[in-house]
Legacy VTK file of the C-alpha trace (Angstrom):
# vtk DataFile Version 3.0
C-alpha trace
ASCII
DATASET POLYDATA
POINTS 304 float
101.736 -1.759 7.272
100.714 -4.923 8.637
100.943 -5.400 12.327
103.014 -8.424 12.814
102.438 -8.703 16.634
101.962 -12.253 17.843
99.503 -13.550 21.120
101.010 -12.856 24.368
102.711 -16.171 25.063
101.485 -16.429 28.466
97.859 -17.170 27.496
98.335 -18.877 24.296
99.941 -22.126 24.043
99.964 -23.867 20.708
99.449 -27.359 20.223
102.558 -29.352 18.609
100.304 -31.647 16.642
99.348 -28.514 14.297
95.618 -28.709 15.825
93.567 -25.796 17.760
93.270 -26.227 21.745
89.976 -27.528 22.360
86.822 -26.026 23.146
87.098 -25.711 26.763
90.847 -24.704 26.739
90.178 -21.904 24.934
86.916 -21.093 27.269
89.239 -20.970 30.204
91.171 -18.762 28.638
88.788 -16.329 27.732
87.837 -16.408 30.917
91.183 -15.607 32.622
91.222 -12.432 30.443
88.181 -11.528 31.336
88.197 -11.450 34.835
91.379 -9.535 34.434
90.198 -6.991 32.129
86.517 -6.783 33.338
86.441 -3.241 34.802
87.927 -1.781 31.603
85.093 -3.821 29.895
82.339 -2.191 31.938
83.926 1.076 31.244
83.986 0.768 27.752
80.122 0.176 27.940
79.385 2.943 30.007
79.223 5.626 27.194
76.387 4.145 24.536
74.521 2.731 27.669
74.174 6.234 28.340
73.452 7.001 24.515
70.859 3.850 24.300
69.245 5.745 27.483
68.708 8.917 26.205
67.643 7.691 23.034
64.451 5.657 24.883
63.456 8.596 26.859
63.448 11.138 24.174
59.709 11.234 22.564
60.167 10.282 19.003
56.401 9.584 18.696
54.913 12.554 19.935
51.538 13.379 18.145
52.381 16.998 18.538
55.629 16.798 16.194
54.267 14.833 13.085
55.124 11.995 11.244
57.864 14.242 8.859
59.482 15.363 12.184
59.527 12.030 14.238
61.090 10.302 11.211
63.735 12.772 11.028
64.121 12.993 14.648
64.724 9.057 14.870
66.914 9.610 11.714
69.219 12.020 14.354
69.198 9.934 17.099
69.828 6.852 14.995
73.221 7.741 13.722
74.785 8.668 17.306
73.873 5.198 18.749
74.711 3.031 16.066
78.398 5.325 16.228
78.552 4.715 19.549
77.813 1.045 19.437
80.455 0.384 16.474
82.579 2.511 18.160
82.540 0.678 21.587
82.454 -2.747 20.292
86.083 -1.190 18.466
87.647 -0.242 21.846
86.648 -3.452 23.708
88.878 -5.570 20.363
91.623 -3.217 21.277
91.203 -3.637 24.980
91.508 -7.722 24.478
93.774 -7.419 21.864
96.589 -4.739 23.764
95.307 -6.212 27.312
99.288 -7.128 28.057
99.196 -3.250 27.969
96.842 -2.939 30.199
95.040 0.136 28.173
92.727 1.854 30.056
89.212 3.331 28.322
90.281 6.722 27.078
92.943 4.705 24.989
90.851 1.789 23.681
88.530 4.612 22.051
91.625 6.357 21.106
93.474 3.381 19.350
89.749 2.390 17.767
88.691 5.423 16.441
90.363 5.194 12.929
88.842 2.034 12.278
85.641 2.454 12.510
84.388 3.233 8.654
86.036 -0.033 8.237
84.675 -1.905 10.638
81.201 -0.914 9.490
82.531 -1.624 5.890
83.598 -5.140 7.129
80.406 -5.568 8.611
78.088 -4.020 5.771
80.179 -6.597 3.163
79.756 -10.071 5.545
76.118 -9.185 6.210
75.353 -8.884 2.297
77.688 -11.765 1.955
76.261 -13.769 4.295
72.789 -13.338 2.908
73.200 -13.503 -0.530
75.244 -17.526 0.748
71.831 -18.350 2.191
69.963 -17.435 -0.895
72.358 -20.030 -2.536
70.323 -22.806 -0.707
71.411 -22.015 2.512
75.007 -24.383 3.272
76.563 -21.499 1.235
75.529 -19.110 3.972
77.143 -21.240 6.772
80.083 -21.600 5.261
80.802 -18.016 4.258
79.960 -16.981 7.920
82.769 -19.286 9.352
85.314 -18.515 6.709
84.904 -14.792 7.403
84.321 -14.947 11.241
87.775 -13.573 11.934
87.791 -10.588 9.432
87.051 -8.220 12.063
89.900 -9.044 14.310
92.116 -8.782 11.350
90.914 -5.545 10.535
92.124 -4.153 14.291
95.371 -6.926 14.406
96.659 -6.846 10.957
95.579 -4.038 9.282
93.637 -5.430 6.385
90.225 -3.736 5.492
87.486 -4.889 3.458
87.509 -7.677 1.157
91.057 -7.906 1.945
90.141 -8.784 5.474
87.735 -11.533 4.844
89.821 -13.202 2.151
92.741 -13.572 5.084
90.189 -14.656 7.787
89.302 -17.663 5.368
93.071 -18.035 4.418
93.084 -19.033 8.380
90.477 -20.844 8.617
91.060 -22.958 5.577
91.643 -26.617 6.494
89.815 -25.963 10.109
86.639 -24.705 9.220
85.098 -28.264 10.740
87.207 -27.203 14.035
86.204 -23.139 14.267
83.035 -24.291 13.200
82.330 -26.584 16.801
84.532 -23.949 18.698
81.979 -20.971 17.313
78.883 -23.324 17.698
80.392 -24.704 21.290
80.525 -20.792 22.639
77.162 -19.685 21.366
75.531 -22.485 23.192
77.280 -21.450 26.188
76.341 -17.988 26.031
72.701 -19.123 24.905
72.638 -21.575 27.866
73.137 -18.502 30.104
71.330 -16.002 29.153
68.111 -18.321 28.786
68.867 -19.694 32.328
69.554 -15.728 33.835
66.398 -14.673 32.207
63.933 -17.506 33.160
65.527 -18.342 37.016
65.349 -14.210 37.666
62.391 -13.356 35.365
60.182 -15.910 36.017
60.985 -17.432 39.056
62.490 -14.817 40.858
61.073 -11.589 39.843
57.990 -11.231 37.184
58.736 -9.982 34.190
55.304 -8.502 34.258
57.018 -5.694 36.102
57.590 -2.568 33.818
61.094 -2.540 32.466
62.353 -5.496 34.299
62.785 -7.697 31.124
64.866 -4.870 29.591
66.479 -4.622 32.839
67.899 -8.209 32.489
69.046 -7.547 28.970
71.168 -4.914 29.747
72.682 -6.670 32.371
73.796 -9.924 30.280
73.863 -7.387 27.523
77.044 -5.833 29.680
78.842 -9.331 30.163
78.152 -12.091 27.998
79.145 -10.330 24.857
82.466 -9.869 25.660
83.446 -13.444 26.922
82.079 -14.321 23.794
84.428 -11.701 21.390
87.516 -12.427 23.600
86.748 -16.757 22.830
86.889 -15.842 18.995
89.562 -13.548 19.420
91.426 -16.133 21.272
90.318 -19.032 18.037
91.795 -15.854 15.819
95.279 -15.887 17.169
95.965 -19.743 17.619
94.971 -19.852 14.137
97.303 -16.835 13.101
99.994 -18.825 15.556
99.516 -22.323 13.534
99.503 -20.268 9.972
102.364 -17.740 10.639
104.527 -18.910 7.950
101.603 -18.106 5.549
102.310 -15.246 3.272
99.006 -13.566 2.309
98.580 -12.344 -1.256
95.096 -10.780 -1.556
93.557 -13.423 -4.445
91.594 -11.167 -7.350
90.221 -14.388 -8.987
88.120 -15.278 -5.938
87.256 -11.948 -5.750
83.942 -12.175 -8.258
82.689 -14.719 -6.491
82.109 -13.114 -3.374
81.298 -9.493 -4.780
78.150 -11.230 -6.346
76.994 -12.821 -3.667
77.366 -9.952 -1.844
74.888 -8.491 -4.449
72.345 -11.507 -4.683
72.020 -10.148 -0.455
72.276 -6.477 -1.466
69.050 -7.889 -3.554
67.306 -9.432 -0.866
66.648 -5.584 0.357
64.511 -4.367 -2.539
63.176 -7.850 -3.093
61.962 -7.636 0.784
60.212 -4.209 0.138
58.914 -5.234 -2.977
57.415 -8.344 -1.499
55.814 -6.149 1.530
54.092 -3.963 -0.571
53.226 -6.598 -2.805
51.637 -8.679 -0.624
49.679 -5.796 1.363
48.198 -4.516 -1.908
47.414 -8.659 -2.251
45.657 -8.650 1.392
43.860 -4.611 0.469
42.776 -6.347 -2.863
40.966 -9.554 -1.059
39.777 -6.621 1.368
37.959 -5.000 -0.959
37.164 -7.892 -2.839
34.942 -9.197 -0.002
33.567 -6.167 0.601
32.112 -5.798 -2.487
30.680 -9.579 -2.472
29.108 -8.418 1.080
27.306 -5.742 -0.428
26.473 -7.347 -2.972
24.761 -10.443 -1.037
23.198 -7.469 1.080
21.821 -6.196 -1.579
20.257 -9.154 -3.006
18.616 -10.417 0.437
16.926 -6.767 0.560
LINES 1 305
304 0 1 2 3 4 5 6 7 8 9 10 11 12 13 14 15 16 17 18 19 20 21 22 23 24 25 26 27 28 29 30 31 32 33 34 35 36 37 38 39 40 41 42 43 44 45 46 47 48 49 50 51 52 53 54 55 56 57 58 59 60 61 62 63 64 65 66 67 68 69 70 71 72 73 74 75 76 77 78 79 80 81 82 83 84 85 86 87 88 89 90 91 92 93 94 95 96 97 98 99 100 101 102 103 104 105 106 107 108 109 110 111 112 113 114 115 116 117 118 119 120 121 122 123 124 125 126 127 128 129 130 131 132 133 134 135 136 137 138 139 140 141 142 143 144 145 146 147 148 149 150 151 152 153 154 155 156 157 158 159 160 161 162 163 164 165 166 167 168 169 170 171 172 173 174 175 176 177 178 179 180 181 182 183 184 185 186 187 188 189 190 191 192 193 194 195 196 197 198 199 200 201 202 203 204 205 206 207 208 209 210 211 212 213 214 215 216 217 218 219 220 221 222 223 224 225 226 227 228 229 230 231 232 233 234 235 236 237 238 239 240 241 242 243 244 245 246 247 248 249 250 251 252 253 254 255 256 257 258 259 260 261 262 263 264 265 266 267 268 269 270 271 272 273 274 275 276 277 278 279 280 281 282 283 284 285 286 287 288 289 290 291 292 293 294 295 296 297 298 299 300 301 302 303
């Protein structure tokens, strides 16, 4: 059943003329919501920064274990912290999304933990998506990423998984693309803007990042902020759109369907095409190797 909860009315207000709020209205908001709900955030992070830490200490490369059993090792560890990741980056939608709750950590993992084979569905179908739209001559690939930005908030919102989720986000963002396009582009120069500045005032200036670990250091710590200022601005672009479009009725189209499924294969290609290409070009450079090589002994041979 579709969840037909609407934005908290005391954060959203939607413009008359039918138009989104600008750039920097919609910043501010974000960032009312997340000073509020910034604890809970950090909270929410805690458990695969702890995960991502004992991953980087365990030894995956030790000589003494063997190629068969570091692979298989990494294999292990792998699946753990991309679950943990997926599952994180679930609870902190839900913690945004049910904030007028006030939900504390234990219950954003709680409410998130169904969804998570979706979300990596979602995710696995845009990526493939997106690739195969940049094979197309690239514009293909900007467009499809816009029109399908929102697909993961619908997935946690309304209850629509896979293609069905996409197909809505580009339902809302039909006739605004030009407008969540800017608002998109707007926030990851923000976020850009700070991070480079954090890193290069503290790194270089500051601190030098020839210290062990103090680069990764700085990561983290933007790693623990910016990201979600960044989800709750699109989340915020998701629900004035779903606020200006709520009369919309959304049938799941099966004609545009096609379309998309084989673009999602020409980037499903781009995997075996990439290995293929690898090996194809280090048997190239191995060929030349020997090639020259040969030609040296050869010319040795003929000077003796």
């Amino acid at each position: 059943m579709i969840n037909q909860e609407m934005p908290d009315s005391n954060v959203l207000t939607v413009n008359q003329t039918g138009s989104l709020p600008s750039a920097t209205t919609i910043l501010g908001q974000a960032w009312t919501i997340y000073k509020e709900r910034l604890s809970t955030f950090l909270g929410v992070l805690i458990i695969p920064g702890l995960i991502m830490v004992l991953f980087s200490v365990i030894p995956t490369n030790n000589e003494f274990l063997g190629i068969g059993v570091s692979s298989i090792l990494i294999i292990l560890l792998f699946v753990p912290v991309v679950l943990s990741q997926t599952w994180a980056q679930l609870a902190l939608l839900y913690v945004i999304k049910d904030r007028q709750e006030k939900i504390g950590i234990i219950e954003a993992y709680r409410r998130s933990w169904s969804k998570i084979l979706s979300f990596l569905w979602i995710a696995l179908l845009l990526g493939f998506i997106i690739m195969g739209g940049f094979l197309l001559l690239i514009v293909p690939g900007i467009i499809f990423a816009i029109w399908f930005s929102l697909a993961n908030y619908i997935l946690i919102t309304e209850d629509l998984k896979g293609v069905d989720a996409l197909l809505k986000s580009k339902e809302y963002v039909t006739g605004y693309w030009g407008g969540v396009f800017w608002r998109l582009f707007f926030i990851s120069i923000i976020i850009g803007t700070i991070s480079f500045a954090t890193t290069f005032i503290l790194g270089y200036v500051l601190i030098p990042l020839s210290i062990p670990f103090v680069f990764y250091l700085f990561q983290l710590i933007l790693g623990l902020f910016l990201p979600q200022l960044m989800m709750i601005y699109i989340f915020l672009v998701y629900s004035h759109l779903r606020n200006l479009k709520k009369e919309i009725a959304f049938t799941p189209p099966t004609g545009k369907r096609g379309f998309f499924i084989f673009a999602g294969i020409l980037g499903l290609l781009t995997i075996p095409l990439a290995i293929f290409s690898k090996i194809f070009l280090n048997s190239l450079y191995s060929a030349r190797e020997k090639a020259y090589d040969a030609k040296q002994q050869i010319e040795l041979k003929s000077i003796q």
